[in-house]
N, C-alpha and C positions, 0 to 999 in steps of 0.2 A: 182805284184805291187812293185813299186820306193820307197819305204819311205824313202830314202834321202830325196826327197823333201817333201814340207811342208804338209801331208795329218791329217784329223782328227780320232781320233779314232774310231769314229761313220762308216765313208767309211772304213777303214780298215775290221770291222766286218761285215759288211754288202759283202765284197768279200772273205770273210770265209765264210758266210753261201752260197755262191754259187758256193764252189769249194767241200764241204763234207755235203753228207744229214743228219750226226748226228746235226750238226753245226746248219743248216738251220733250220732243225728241234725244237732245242733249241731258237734259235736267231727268230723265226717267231710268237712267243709268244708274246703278249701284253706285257710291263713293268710290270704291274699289274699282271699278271701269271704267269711271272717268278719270280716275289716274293713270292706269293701264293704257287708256288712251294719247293720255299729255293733255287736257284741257281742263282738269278739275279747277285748278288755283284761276286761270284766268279767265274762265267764261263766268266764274263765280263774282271776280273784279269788277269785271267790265258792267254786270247788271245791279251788282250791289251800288252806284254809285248814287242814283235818286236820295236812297236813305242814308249811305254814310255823308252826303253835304249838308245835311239836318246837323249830324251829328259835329261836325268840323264848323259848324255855324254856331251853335250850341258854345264848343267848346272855346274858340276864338272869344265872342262875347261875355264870356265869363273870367278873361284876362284882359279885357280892357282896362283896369286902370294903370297892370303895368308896361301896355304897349303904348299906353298914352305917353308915361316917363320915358319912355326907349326914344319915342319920336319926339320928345318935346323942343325945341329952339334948332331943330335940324336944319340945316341945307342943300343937302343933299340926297337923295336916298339911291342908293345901290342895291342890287340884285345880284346876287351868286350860284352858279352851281354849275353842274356838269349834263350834257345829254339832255333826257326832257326835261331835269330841275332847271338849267339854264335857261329852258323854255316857256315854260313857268312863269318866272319872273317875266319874260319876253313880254308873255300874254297881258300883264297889269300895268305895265308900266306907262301906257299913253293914257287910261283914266287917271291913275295915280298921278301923273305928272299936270294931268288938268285939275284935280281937286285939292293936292296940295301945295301948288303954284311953288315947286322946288326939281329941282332938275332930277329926273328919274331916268338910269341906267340900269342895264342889263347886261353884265362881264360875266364872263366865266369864267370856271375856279381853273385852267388851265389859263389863262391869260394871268389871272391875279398872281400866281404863279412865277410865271416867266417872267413880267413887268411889277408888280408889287405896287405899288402906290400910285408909279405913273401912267396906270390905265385909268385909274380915277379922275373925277371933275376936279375942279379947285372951289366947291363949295366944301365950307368945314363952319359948325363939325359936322358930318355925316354921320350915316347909321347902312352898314353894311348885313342886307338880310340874305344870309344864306341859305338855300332849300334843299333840302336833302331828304330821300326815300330813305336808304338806311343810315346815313350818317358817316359811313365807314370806308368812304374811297379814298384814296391820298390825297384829289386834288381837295376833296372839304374841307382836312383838317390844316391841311399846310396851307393855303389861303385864309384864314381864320387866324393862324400862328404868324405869319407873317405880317399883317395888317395891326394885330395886337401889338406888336414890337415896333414895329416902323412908324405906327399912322396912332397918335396918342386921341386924336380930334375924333377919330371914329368910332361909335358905338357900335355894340355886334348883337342880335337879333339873328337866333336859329330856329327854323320853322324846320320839323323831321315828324318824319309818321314814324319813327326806332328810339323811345328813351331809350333805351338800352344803346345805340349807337355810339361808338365811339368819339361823333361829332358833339353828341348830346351831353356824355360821360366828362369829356375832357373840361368841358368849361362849365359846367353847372353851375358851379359855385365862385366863376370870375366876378368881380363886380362891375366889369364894362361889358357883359355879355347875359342878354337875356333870352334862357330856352324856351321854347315852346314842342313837346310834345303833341302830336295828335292822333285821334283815338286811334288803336291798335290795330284794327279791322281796314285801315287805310295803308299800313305796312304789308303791301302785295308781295305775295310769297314767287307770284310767277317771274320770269325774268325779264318781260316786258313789264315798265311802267303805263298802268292804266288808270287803276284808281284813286292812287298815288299820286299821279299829274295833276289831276283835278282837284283833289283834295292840295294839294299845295297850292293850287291858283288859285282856288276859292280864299283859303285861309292868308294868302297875302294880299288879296282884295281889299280884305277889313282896314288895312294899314291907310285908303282912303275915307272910309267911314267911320272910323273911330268918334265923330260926332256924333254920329248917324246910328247907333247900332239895330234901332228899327227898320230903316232902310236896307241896309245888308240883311237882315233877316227877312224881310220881303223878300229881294234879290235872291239870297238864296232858296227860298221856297218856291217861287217863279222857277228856277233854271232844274230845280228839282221836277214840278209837274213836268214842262217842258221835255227834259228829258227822258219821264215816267213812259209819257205819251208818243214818246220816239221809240221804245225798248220795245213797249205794248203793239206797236203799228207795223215796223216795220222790220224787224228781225228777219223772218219768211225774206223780206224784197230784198236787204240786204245780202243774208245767202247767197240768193241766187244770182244779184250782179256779181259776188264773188265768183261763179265758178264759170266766168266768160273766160274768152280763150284773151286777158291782155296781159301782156308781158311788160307791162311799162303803166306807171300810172304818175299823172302830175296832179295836185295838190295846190290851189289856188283861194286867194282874202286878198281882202283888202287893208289894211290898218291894221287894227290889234287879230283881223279872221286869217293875214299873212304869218303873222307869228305862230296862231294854233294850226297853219299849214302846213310847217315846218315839223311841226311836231306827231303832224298828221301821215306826215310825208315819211316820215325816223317809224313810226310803230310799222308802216307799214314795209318799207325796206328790213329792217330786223325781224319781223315773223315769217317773212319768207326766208330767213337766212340770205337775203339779196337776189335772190330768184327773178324779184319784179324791184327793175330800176325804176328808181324813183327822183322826182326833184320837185321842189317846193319854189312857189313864184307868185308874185302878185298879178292883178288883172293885167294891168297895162304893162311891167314888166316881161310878162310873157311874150305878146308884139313884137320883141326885140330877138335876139340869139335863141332866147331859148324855148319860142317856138318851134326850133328846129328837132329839138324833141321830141314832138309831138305828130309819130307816125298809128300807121292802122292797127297797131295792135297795143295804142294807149288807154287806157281807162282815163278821164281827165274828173276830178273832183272837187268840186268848187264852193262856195258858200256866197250867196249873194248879201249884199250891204242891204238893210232897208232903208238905209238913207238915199233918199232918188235920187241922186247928183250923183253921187258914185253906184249905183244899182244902173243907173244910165249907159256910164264906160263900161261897165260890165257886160252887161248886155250885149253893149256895140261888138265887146271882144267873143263870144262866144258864137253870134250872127258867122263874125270870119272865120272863127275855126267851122264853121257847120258852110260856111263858102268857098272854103279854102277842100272841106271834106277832108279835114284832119280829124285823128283819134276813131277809137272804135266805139265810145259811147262817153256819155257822159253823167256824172250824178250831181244835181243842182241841190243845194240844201238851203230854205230860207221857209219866211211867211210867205205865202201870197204867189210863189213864183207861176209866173205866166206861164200857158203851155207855147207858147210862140218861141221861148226861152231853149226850145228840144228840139231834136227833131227824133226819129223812128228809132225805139230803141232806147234811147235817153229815161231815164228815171228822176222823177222829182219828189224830195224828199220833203213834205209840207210840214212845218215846224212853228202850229199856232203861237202867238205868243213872245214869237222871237223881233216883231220891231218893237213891243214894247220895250222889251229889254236891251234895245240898240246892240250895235257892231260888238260897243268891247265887250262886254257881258253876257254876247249870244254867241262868240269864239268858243268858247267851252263843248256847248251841241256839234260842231264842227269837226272837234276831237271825238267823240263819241261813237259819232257815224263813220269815223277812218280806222277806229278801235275794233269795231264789229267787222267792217269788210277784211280788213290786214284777218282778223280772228278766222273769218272763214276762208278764206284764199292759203290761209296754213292749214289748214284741216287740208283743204282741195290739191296741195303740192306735197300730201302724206309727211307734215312736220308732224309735231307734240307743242303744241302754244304755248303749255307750260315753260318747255327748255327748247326753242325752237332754231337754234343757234350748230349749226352740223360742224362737228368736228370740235364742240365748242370754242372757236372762235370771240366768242363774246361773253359774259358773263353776268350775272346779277350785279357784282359789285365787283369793279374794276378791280383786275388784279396789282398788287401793290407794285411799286415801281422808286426809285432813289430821288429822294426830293434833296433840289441841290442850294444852295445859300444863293442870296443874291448880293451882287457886289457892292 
């Protein structure tokens, strides 16, 4: 299917369920049943995202000229947010710091918080882009309140899939603070962020193409097929590496692919309700302690670089887990990956496409595919995806908590 042009979400999912019989199988459910079940809201997320990044691409470039004013004589650019918004930002920040030759961080609104200005760089003035699912957790707004008062040199930029958010509400109408809503259909209703994630990362991408808005609009229709053809292919294989017997799964990148690790790593400890320990690590990072991790009943998940010089160490490092005969399997995600890269058992997720789009810009696929397994490994441990959090423990939107003055 073309999702260039204008199709609805509804036809997109309805030719998912008739390319993978997991798919169909889920999607053939009454509305009613799939709620009954607990996966309505988010298996609906996880597959609508090809077409809503059209849409957050769309929307983004039709506020370019006042992201241009937000960023104009910057020096700085910060990242904000909690959980996978802070991840988010994680994920853009090494292109962004390469195309806009200004130092690009990644804090979170728990740190801004507790430290307040001097977690920041000393370039000024800065522009502080906050990301936010709903808008409405304490640390978004009292990070945003604090920086307003204290930090006069910093401009504020809110990227939220919730106008309605209280992040969105409070400052609308500041004149050092420019919102950004994004369309509606990206404010994921389940308690895991999925669509949400992406759609934030995509839409603070733009922040280095703002010259560019053809280029990001390539990009984004690139990362859209790509991941069309990931939903269409492998759904079914997915599955069923979900319902292996691992108790433990690690989550492995390299550069900006260790950032969406992280976050790969978070979906998937949260929809087991923590059932399957998780930890997120780089290639050669993992070499060290926290290879110690990585016993027989790991899943290990990894994303190779298609840049050969680091796809190289990579390699070298999964050769010694398959020497060492660590983990129970493993799932390789890239272009091109070699079958040499496996051994029996192992799964390779082949993802055309993806060294066009280099390392930072193919992290996204990375998420996608840890989106689906965490999705089905909840199904397999009898959770609901929807609210998959037992005892509720955790919540959609951090319950409120006393924000305290800083000295």
């Amino acid at each position: 299917m073309d999702l260039s042009s204008k199709v609805t979400n509804d036809v997109w999912l309805r030719a998912l369920a008739a390319k993978q019989r997991k798919a169909a199988q889920l999607f053939d459910r009454t509305e009613a049943e799939q709620k009954q079940r607990g996966y309505f809201y988010t298996l609906k997320e996880i597959c609508q995202q090809p077409w809503t990044w059209l849409s957050t691409c769309e929307r983004m470039t039709a506020l370019r000229d006042s992201l241009v004013r937000s960023m104009s004589g910057i020096k700085s650019l910060v990242f904000t947010g909690s959980g996978s918004s802070e991840y988010a930002g994680d994920c853009v920040r090494l292109p962004l710091q390469n195309e806009l030759a200004v130092c690009v961080e990644s804090v979170s609104g728990g740190t801004l918080l507790i430290h307040g200005a001097k977690a920041l760089s000393n370039g000024r003035p800065g522009l502080l882009v906050s990301l936010a699912r709903s808008g409405n957790s304490p640390e978004s707004t009292g990070a945003v309140k604090i920086l307003l008062e204290s930090e006069p040199a910093y401009r504020h930029l809110i990227i939220t899939c919730n106008e309605a958010g209280s992040l969105a509400r409070t400052w609308h109408d500041h004149k050092d603070v420019l919102v950004v809503a994004l369309p509606p259909e990206t404010n994921d209703e389940s308690l895991v962020m999925t669509s949400s994630f992406t759609n934030l990362t995509l839409a603070a991408r733009f922040l280095g193409l703002l010259d560019r808005p053809e280029a990001y609009r390539k990009l984004c229709a690139a990362q859209s097929r790509i991941c069309l053809d990931l939903l269409s292919t492998y759904v079914d294989v997915l599955s069923r590496i979900a319902s292996t017997e691992f108790r433990r799964a690690v989550f492995l990148g390299s550069g900006t692919c260790y950032s969406a690790a992280r976050e790969a790593s978070l979906k998937m400890l949260e929809m087991t309700s923590g059932r399957v320990t998780t930890l997120s690590e780089s290639f050669l990072g993992l070499r060290h302690g926290p290879m110690s991790f990585v016993h027989e009943d790991t899943l290990v998940v990894c994303q190779l670089s298609s840049e050969p010089r680091t796809r190289a160490y990579e390699l070298d490092l999964l050769a010694e887990l398959d020497r060492k005969k660590l983990g129970l399997c493993k799932v390789i995600i890239g272009e091109g990956v070699p079958q040499s890269a496996g051994r029996v058992g192992d799964e390779m997720i082949q993802c055309p496409g993806l060294g066009e789009l280099g390392d930072d810009d193919g992290a996204i696929i990375f998420v996608v595919v840890a989106q689906l397994l965490a999705f089905f490994r909840c199904l397999e441990e009898g959770l609901h995806p929807d609210s998959p959090s037992e005892g509720g423990v955790i919540s959609r939107v951090v319950e409120s908590f006393p924000l305290h003055t800083l000295p």
